[in-house]
N, C-alpha and C positions, 0 to 999 in steps of 0.2 A: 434563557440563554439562547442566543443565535445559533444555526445552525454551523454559521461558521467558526463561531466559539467554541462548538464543542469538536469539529474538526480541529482546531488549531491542541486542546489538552487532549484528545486523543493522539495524534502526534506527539505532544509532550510525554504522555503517559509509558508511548512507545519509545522512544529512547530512553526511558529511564527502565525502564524494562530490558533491554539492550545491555545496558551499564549492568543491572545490576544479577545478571547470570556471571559477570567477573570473567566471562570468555571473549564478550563482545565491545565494541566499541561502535558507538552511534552519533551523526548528528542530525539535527532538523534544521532545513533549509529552507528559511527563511523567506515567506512573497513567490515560492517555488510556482512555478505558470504566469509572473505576471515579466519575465526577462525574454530578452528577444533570445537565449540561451537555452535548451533544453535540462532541466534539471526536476528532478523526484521532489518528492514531500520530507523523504528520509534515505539516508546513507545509513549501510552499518555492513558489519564485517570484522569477521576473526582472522585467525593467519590462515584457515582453510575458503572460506569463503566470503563473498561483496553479495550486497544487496542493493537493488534498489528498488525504493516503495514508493506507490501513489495514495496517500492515503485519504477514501471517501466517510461519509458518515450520513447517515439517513434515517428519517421516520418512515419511510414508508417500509414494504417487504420487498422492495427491488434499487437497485441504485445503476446511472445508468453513467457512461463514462464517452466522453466524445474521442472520435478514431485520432483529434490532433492531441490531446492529453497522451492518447497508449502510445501514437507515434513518438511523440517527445520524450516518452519514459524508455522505448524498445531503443533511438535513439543512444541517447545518454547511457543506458544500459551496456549498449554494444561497444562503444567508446572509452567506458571508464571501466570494462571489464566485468560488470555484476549480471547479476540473473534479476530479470524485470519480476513486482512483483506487484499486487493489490490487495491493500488492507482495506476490507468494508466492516465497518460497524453499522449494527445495525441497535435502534432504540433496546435499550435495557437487554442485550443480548453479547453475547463474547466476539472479539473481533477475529475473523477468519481473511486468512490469508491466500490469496487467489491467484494460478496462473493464467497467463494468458489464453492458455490453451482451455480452459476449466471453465472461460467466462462464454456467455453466446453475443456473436457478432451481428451487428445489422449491417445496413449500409454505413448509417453516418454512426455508430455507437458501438461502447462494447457494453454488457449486463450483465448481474448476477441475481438472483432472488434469492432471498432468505435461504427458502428448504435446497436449494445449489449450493450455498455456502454453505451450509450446513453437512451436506454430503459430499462434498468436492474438497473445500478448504481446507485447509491447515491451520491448529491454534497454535499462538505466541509457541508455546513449548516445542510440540512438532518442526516448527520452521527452524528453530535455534539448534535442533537435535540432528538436526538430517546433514 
């Protein structure tokens, strides 16, 4: 399976995840990075809270996210009212949820490594609880 195949059911996975706490409502947005529009991977949001998700997937122990993707999400984020957010999955591992401020910046990138996600992120449960 392509890498971007398993991006696209990991997205799947999370909005059905979303749906099915029965508090949330979620959708997946469709070609999300290829509109001259800035729009997330994922929308969701209960009556207390908006989300919006970039969501990456990776083999290796790091994934790395370019400053026009975060821009475009921080973007659309501040516009539509949500809290920016980064979902990395990583190979055969739980997917952790990342703020911006949790990730490290370069010039041209933002990143997270495995053992940062692991101590920084948030699982599915935690994000939907807070």
């Amino acid at each position: 399976m392509s890498l971007k195949q398993k991006g696209i059911n990991t997205e799947r996975q999370l909005v059905h995840m979303f749906w099915n706490t029965g508090r949330w409502a979620a959708h997946r947005i469709a070609g999300s990075g290829s509109s001259k529009y800035p729009s997330p991977d994922i929308i969701a949001s209960n009556n207390l809270r908006r989300v919006a998700i970039e969501v990456k997937t990776t083999k290796s122990s790091s994934v790395y996210i370019s400053k026009q993707e975060i821009e475009a999400l921080v973007r659309f984020s501040s516009m539509f009212g949500a809290e920016p957010w980064v979902a990395v999955k990583f190979d055969r591992d739980d997917t952790y949820f990342m703020t911006l401020e949790d990730m490290d910046e370069t010039c041209s990138s933002f990143s997270v490594s495995r053992e940062k996600a692991k101590m920084k992120g948030l699982l599915f449960d935690e994000l939907v609880s807070g």
